[in-house]
SESETOR-139129 format. One record per residue (C-alpha): residue number from 1; x, y, z. Coordinates in nm, 4 decimals, decimal comma. Example, Ala and Ser with C-alpha at 12.3 -4.5 7.8 and 13.67 -1.06 7.14 Angstrom:
2
node i=1	x=1,2300	y=-0,4500	z=0,7800
node i=2	x=1,3670	y=-0,1060	z=0,7140
# end
This chain:
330
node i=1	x=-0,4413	y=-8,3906	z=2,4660
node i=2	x=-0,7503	y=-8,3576	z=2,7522
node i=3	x=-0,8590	y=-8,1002	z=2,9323
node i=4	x=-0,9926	y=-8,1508	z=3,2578
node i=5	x=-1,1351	y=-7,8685	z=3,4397
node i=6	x=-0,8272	y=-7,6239	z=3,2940
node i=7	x=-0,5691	y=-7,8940	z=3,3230
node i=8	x=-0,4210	y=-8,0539	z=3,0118
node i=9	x=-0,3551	y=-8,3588	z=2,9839
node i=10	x=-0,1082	y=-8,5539	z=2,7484
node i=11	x=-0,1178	y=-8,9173	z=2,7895
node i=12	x=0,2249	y=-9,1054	z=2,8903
node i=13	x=0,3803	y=-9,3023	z=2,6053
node i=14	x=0,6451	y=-9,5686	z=2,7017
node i=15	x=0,9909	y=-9,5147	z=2,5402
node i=16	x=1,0670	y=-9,8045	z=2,2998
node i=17	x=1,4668	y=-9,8614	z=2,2784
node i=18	x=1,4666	y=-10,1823	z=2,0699
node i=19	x=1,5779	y=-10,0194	z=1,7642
node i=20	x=1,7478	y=-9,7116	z=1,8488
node i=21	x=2,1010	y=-9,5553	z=1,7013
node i=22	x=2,2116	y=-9,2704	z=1,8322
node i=23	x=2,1569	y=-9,0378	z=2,1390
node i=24	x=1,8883	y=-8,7689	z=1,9677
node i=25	x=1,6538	y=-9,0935	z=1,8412
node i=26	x=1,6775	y=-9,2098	z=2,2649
node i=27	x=1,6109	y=-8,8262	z=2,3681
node i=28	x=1,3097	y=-8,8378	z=2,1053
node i=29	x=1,1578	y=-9,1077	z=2,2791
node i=30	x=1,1922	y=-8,9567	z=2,5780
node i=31	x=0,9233	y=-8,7067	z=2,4710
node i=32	x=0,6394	y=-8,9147	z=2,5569
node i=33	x=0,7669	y=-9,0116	z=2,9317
node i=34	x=0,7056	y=-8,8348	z=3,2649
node i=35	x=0,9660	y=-8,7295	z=3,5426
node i=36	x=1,3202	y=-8,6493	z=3,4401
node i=37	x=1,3005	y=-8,8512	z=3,1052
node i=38	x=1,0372	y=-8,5788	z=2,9801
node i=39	x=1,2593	y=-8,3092	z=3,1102
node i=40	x=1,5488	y=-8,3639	z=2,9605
node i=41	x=1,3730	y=-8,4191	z=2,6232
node i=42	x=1,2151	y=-8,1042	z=2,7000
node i=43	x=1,5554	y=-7,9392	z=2,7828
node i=44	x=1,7229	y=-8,0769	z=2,4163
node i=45	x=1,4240	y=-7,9003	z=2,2355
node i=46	x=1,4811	y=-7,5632	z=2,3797
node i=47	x=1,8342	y=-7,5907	z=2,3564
node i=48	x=1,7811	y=-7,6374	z=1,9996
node i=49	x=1,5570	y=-7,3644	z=1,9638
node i=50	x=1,8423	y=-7,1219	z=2,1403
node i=51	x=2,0854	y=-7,2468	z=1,9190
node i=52	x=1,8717	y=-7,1557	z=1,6181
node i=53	x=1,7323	y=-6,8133	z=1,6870
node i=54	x=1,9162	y=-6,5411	z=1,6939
node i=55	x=2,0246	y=-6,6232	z=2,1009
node i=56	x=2,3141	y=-6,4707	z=2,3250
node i=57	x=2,3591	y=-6,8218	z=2,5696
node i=58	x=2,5001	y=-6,7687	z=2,9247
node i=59	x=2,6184	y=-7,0523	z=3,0435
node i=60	x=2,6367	y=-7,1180	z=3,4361
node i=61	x=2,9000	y=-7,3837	z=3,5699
node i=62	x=2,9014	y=-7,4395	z=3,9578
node i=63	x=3,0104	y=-7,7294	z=4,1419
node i=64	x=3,3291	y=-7,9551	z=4,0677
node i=65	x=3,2346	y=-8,0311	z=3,6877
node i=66	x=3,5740	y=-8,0182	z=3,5576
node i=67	x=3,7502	y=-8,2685	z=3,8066
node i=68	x=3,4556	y=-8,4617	z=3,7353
node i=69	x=3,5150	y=-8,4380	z=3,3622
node i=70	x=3,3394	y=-8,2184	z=3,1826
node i=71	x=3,5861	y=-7,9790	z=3,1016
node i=72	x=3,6262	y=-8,0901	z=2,7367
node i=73	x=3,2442	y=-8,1114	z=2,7047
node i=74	x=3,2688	y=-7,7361	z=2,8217
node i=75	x=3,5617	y=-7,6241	z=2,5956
node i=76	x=3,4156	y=-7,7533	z=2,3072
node i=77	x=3,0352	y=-7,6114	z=2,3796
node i=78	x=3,2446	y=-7,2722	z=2,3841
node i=79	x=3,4714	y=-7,2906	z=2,0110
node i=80	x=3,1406	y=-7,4686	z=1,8989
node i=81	x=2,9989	y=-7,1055	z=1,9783
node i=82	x=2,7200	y=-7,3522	z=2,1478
node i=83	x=2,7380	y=-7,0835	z=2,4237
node i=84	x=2,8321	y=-6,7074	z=2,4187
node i=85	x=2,9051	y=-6,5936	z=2,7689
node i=86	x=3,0477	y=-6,8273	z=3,0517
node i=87	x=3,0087	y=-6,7015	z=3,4173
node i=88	x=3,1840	y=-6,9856	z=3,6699
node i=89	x=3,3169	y=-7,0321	z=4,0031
node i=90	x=3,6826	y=-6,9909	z=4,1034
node i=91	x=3,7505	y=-7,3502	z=4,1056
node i=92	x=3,6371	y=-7,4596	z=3,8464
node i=93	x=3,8845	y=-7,2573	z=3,6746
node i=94	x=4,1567	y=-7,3414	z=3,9097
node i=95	x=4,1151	y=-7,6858	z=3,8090
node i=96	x=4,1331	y=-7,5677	z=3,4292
node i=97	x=4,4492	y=-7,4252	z=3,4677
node i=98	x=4,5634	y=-7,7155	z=3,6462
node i=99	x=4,4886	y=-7,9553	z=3,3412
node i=100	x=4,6656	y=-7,7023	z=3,0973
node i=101	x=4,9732	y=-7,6927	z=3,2679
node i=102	x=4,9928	y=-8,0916	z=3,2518
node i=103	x=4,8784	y=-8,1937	z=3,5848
node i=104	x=4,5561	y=-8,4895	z=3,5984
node i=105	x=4,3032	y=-8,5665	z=3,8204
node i=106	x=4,2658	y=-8,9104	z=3,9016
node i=107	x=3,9225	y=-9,1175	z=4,0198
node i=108	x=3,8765	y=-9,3500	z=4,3078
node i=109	x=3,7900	y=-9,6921	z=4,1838
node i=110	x=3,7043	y=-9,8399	z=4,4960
node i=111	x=3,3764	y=-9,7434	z=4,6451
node i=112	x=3,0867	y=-9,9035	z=4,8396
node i=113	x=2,7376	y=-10,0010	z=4,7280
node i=114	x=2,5936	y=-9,6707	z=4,8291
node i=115	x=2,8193	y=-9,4810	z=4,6446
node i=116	x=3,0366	y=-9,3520	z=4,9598
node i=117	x=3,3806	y=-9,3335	z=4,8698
node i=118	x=3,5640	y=-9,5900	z=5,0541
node i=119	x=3,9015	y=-9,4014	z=5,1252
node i=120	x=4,1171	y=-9,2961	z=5,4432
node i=121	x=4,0968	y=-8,9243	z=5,3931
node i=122	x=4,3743	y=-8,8698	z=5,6780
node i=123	x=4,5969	y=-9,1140	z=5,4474
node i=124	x=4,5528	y=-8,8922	z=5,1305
node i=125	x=4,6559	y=-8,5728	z=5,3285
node i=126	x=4,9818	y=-8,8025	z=5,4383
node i=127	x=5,0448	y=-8,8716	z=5,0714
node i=128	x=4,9876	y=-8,5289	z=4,9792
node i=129	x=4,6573	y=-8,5709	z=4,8066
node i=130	x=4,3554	y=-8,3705	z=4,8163
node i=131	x=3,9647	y=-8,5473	z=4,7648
node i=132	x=3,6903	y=-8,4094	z=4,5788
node i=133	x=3,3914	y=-8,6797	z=4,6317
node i=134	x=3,5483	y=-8,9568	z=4,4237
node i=135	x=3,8705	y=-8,8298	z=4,2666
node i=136	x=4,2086	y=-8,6922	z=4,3995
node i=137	x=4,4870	y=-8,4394	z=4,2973
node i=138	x=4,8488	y=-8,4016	z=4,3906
node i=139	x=4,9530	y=-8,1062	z=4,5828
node i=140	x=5,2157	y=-8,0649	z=4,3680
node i=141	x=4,9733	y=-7,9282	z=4,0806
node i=142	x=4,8649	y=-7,6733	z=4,3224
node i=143	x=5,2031	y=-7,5778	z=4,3724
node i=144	x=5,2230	y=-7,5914	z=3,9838
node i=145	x=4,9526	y=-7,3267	z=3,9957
node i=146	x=5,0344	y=-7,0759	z=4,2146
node i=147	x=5,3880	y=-7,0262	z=4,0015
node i=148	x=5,1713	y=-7,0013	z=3,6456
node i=149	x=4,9494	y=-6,7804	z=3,8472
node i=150	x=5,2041	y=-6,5456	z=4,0300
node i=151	x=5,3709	y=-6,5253	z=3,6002
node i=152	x=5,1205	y=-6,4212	z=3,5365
node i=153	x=5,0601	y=-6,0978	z=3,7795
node i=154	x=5,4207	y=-6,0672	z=3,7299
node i=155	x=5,3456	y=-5,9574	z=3,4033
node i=156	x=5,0277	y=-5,7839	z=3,4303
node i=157	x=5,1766	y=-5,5786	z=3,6527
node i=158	x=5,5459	y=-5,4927	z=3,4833
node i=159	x=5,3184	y=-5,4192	z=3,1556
node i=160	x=5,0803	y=-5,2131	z=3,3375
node i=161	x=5,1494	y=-5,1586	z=3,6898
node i=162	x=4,8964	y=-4,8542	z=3,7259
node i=163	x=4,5862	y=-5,0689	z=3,5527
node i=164	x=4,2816	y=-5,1875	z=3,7354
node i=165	x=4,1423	y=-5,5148	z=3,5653
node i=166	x=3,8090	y=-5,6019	z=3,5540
node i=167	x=3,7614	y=-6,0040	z=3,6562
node i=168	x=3,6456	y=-6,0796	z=3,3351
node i=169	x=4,0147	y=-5,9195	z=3,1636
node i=170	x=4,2001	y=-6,0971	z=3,4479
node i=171	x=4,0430	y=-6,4630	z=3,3035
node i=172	x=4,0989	y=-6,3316	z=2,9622
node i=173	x=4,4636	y=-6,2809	z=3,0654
node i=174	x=4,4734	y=-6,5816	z=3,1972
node i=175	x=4,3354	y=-6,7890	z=2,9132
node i=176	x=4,5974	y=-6,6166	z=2,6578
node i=177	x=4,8716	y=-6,7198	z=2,8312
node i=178	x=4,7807	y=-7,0830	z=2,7828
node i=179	x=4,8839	y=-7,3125	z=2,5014
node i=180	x=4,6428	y=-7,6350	z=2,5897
node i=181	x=4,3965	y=-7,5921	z=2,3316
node i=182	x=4,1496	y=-7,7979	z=2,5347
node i=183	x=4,1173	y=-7,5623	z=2,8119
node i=184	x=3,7951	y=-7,4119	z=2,8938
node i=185	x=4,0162	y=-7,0192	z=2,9348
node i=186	x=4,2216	y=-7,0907	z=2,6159
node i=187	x=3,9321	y=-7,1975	z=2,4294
node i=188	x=3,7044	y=-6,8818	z=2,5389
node i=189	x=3,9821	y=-6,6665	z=2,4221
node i=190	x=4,0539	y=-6,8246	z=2,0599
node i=191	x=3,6163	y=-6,7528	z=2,0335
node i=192	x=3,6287	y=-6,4766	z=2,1833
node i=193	x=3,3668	y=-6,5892	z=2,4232
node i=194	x=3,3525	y=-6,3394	z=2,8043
node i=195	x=3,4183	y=-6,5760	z=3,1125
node i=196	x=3,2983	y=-6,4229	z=3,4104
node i=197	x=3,4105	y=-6,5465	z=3,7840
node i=198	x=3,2190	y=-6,2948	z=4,0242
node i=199	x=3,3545	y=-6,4868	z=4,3559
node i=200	x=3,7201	y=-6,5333	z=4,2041
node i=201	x=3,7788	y=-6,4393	z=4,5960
node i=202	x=3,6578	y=-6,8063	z=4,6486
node i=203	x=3,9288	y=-6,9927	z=4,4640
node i=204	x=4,2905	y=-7,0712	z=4,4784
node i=205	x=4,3146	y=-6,7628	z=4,2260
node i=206	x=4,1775	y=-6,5368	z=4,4596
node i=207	x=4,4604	y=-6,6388	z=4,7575
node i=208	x=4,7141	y=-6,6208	z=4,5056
node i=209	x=4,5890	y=-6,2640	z=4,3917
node i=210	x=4,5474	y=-6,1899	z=4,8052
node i=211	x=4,9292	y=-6,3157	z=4,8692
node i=212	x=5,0669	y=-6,1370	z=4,5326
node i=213	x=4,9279	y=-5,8175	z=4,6473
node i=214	x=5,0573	y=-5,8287	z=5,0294
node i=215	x=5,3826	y=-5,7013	z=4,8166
node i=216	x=5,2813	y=-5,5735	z=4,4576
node i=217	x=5,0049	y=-5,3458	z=4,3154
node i=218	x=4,7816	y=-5,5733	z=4,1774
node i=219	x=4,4526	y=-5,4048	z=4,0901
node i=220	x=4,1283	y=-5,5929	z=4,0227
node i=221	x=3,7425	y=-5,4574	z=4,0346
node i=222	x=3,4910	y=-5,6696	z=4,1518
node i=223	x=3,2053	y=-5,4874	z=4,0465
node i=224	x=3,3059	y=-5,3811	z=3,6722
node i=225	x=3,2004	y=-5,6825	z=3,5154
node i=226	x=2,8260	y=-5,6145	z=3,5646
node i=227	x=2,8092	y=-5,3155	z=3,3177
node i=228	x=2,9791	y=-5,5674	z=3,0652
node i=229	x=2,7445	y=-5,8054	z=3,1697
node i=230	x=2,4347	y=-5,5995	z=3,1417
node i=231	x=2,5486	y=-5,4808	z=2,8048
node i=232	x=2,5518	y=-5,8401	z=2,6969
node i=233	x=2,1826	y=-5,8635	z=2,7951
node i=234	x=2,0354	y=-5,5460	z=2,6653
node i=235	x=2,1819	y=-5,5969	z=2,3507
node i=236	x=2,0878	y=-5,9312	z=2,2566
node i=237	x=1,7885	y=-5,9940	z=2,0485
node i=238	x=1,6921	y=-6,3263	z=2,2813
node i=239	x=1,8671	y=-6,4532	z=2,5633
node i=240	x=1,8875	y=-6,8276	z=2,6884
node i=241	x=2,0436	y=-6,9147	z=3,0020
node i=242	x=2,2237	y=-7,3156	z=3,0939
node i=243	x=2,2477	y=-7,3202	z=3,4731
node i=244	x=2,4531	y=-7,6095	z=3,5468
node i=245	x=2,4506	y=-7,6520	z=3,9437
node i=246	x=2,3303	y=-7,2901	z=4,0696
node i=247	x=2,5269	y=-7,0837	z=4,3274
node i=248	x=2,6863	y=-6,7863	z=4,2227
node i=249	x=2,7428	y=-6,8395	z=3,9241
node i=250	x=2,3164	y=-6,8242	z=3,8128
node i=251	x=2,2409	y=-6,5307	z=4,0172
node i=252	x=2,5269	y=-6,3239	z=3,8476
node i=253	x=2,3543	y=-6,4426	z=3,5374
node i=254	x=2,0318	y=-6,3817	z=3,6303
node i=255	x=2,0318	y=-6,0600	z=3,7870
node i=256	x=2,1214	y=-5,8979	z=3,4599
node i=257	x=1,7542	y=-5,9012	z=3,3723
node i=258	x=1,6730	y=-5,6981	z=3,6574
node i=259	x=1,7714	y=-5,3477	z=3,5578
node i=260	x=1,7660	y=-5,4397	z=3,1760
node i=261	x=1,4332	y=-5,2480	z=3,0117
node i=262	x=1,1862	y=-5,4715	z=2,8473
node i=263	x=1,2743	y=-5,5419	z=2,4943
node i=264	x=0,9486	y=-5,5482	z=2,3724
node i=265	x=0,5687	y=-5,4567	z=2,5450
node i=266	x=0,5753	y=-5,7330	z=2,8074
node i=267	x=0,8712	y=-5,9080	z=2,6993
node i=268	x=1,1491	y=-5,9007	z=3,0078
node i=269	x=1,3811	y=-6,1359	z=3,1642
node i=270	x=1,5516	y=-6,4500	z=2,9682
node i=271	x=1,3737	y=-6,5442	z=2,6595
node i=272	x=1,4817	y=-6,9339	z=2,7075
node i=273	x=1,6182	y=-7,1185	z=3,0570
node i=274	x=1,7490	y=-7,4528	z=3,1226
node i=275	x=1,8709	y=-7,5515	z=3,4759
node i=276	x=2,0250	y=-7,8534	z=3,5828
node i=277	x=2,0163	y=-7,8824	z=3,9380
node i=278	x=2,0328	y=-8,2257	z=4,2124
node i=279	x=1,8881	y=-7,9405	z=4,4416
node i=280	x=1,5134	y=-7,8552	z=4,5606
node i=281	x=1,3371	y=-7,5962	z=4,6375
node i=282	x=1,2430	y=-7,6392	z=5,0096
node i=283	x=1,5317	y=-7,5137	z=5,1732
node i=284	x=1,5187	y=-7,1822	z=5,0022
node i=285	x=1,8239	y=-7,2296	z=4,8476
node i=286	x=1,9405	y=-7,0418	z=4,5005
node i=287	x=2,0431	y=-7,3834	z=4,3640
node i=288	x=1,7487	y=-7,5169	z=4,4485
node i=289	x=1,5321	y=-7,2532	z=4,3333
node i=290	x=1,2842	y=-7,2903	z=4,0625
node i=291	x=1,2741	y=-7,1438	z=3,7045
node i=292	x=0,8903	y=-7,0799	z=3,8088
node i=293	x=1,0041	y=-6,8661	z=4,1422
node i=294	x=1,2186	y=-6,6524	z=3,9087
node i=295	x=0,9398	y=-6,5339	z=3,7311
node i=296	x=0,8347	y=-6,3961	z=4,0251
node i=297	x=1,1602	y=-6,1494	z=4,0124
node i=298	x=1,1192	y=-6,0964	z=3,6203
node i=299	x=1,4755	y=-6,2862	z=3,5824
node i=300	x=1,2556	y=-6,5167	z=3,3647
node i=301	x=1,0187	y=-6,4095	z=3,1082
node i=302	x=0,6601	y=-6,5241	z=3,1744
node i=303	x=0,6077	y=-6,6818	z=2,8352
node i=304	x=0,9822	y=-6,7984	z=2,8719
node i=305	x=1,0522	y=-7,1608	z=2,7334
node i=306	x=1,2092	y=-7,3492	z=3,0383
node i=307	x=1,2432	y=-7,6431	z=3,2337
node i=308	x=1,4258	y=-7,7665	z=3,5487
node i=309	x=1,6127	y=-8,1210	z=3,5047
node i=310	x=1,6848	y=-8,2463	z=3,8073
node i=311	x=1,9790	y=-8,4326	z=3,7959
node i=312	x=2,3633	y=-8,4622	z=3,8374
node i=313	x=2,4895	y=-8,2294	z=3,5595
node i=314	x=2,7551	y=-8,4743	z=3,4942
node i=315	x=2,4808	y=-8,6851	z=3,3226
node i=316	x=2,2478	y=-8,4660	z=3,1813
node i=317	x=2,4916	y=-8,1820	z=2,9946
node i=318	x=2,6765	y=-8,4902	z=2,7747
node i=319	x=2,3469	y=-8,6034	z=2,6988
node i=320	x=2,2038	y=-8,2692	z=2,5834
node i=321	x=2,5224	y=-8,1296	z=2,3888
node i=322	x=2,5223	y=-8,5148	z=2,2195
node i=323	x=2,1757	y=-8,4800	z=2,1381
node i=324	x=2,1783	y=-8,1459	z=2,0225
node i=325	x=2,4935	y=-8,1409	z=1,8271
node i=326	x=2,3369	y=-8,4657	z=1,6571
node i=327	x=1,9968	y=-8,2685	z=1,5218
node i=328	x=2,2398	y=-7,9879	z=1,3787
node i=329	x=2,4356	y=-8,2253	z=1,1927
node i=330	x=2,0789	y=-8,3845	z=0,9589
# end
């Protein structure tokens, strides 16, 4: 280590890969490289540091992760108890439900050199298919959905017609009254794990709610997952956040620290923070926000352990959970 005039300095050391056997001993040697190598070495060790204090873990999922296939990844990060509270958008949900009931999402093969999908998107709608980047689903799933959805309220509100449901008991509902193991709702319920879904509105759940309720009473409030969210906060002992993406889904997150009292003299916002993000910071964007500008708000503790990787999620989360879940197992 040098210091020059207040700056520290750690000299760059070359990863060697010659004799390396398993994901952790690549992410090790990662440690000595610059750029996004040294962050997401950087973003294993404080993942492993969350994971062995005493750490409530919100996890933040935006974007199209589980059509792109990390919904497994997910579902097992949640019965592995490797996170405690899930906030997400709508669709990623949507698309959940749509694996548990059978349905598939299926990837473009063909594409061009610079990674455009080459596809007639005028042909899918013809053929009944919808695109998201490089993979497609049949409208028929959707159509699978909206009948497991509308059971659902059915039954929510013959039970209980007079209830209001928060969002995060309408997911809950949800996830019980799946039987695919695998899903990300099913699995949160069998560990008991809150999933939160603040712009359900946003989502084919939300127009299904909007059409059920032109001619039933189906109550939902928006705003009564914050105390339960809040709560959360206040009474853990440290809190780490995993911001996959951004959006929504990290603001709901990290606005809990703003009414929460310091825990200690000095000690406010998360204790730990990991965001994975293809975003930056110059368009003023929440996704593209820096750990550093939260600090500014007190969402982010200023002696917080963080770092920003910047890079599809898609890559980075299998390569931290691998890493991770290979340290825990020496």
């Amino acid at each position: 280590m040098v210091n020059l005039k207040g700056t520290r300095l750690k000299e760059v050391k070359g990863a060697i890969i010659g004799e390396i056997r398993g994901v952790d001993e690549l992410v090790r040697e990662l440690r000595g490289c610059a750029f996004g190598a040294g962050r997401l070495a950087k973003a294993v060790d404080i993942y492993e540091e969350m994971l062995n204090e005493e750490t409530t873990k919100f996890m933040g999922i935006a974007g199209a992760l589980v059509p792109a296939g990390m919904r497994d990844i997910i579902a097992e990060m949640i019965r592995e108890r490797y996170v405690d509270v899930v906030v997400t958008t709508g669709a990623n949900l949507v698309h959940d439900i749509i694996e548990a009931l059978g349905e598939h999402h299926y990837k473009i093969k063909e594409a061009d050199e610079n990674a455009n999908v080459a596809v007639d998107d005028v042909w899918l709608r013809e053929q009944g298919m919808e695109r998201i980047y490089d993979v497609v689903v049949h409208e028929e799933a959707f159509a699978r959905l909206e009948d497991f959805i509308r059971s659902v309220f059915e039954n929510l509100t013959r039970k209980n017609g007079d209830k209001s449901y928060s969002i995060r008991e309408l997911t809950k509902t949800i996830g019980e009254n799946i039987s695919d193991r695998n899903s990300i709702l099913r699995s949160a319920v069998d560990s008991e794990v809150p999933v939160f879904c603040p712009a359900i509105a946003d989502s084919m759940i939300g127009l299904h709610a909007w059409i059920y309720k032109q001619t039933n009473d189906l109550r939902v409030d928006a705003f009564d997952d914050m105390k339960e969210l809040i709560d959360i906060f206040c009474e853990a002992n440290r809190t780490g956040a995993i911001i996959l993406g951004g959006g929504v889904p990290k603001n709901f997150i990290f606005q809990t620290a703003l009414i929460a009292p310091p825990r200690e003299e000095g000690q406010e916002g998360f204790d730990y923070a990991i965001q994975i993000t293809t975003e930056t910071p110059e368009d003023g964007s929440l996704s593209g926000a820096t750990l550093e500008e939260a600090k500014s708000w007190g969402k982010i503790g200023a002696k917080a352990n963080a770092v920003t990787v910047y890079c599809d999620a898609t890559i980075a989360l299998p390569v931290i959970v691998a890493a991770v879940r290979e340290r825990r197992r020496e």
